[in-house]
Each structure stands twice: as structure tokens, then as C-alpha cells.
C-alpha positions in Angstrom: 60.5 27.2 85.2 58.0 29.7 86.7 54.7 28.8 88.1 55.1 25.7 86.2 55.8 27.2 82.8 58.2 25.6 80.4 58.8 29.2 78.7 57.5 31.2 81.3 59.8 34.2 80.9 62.1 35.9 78.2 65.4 34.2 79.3 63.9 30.5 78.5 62.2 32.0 75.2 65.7 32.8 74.1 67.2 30.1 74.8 64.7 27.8 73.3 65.5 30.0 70.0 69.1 29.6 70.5 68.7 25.8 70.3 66.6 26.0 67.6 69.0 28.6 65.7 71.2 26.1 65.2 68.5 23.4 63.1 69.1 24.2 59.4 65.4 23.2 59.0 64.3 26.1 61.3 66.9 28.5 60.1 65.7 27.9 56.4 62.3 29.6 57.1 64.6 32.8 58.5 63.1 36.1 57.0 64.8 39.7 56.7 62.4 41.1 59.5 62.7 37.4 61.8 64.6 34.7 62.5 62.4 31.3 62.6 63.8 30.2 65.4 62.5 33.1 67.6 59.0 32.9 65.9 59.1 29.1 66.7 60.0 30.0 70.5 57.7 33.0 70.8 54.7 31.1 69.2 55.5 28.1 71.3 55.6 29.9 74.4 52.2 31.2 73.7 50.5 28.0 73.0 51.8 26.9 76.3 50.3 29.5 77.9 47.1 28.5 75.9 47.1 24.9 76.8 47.3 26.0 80.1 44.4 28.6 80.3 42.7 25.7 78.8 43.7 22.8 81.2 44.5 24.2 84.5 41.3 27.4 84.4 38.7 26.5 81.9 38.4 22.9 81.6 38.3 22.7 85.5 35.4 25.3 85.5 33.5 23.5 82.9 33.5 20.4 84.7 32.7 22.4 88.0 30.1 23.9 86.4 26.4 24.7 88.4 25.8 27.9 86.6 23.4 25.9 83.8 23.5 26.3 80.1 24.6 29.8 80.0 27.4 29.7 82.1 28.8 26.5 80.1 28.3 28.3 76.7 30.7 30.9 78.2 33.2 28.6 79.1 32.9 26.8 75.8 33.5 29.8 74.0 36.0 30.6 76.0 37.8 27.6 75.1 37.4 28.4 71.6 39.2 31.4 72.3 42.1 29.7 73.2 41.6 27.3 70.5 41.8 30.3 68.3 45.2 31.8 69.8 46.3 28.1 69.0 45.4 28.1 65.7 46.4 31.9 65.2 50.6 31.1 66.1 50.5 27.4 64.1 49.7 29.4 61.3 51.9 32.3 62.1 54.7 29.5 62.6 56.4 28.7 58.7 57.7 25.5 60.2 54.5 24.0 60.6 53.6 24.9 57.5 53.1 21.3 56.1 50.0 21.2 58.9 47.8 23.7 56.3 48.8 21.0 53.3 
């Protein structure tokens, strides 16, 4: 675990998938061009990195905040950002498909 990261590098990405590899109900969302369980890691380790962006950068600097109104719209929509990349990989992730239902 790097800098605090969960999934902070390729080796703990792949072995997350490898784990999940083995869950039928990952494996069943498998594709010719990618397994679900290395989508599942990959888009998991990308919402961490999100979550973090969010908690430890931006949600500190919002609450810090003395620029005034415009400085806080930038930091707003700089959490939507985030948001976004969130939203982007949940989507991109078949397993969570049940969320969109």
C-alpha cells in the first residue's frame, strides 16, 4: 500500500482481479476483449484515486477556503469532476449494472 493507496500500483490491481477471477458472478460479465474482473479492479482503483482527490485535496480546500465565491465555484466544480470520473467507471463497470436499474 503506497502513499496510502489500497490499489496504488499495478501488482495490487492484479491481484485484486485475480481474486475476483475466481467469483462466477464477476466472471459472468467476462467479454472477448476483457475479463470483468480486471475492469472491476481497474475501475475500482480509479475511484479510489477519485475519493481521494476528493477527500484528502479538494474537500480540505473548500473548507479552507478565503478566495470568495469564485474560488469555491472552482473547487465545487472540481469536485464534480471527480464526481464525474466516479460515475464514468460505475457505468463502465457490468457488475454494477443493477445501480442504472
Amino acid at each position: 500500500m503506497s502513499n496510502g493507496r489500497v490499489l496504488a500500483g499495478v501488482d495490487e490491481v492484479k491481484d485484486l482481479a485475480a481474486v475476483l477471477e475466481t467469483m462466477l458472478t464477476v466472471r459472468k460479465f467476462d467479454t472477448a476483449g476483457e475479463p470483468a474482473s480486471w475492469n472491476l479492479a481497474h475501475g475500482l482503483s480509479d475511484i479510489e484515486e477519485s475519493c481521494r482527490t476528493i477527500t484528502e485535496r479538494l474537500l480540505p480546500a473548500l473548507v479552507d477556503s478565503s478566495g470568495g465565491p469564485g474560488e469555491v465555484h472552482e473547487i465545487l466544480l472540481d469536485i464534480g469532476e471527480e464526481l464525474r470520473h466516479v460515475l464514468y467507471h460505475v457505468r463502465d463497470m457490468p457488475f454494477y449494472g443493477y445501480l442504472e436499474e
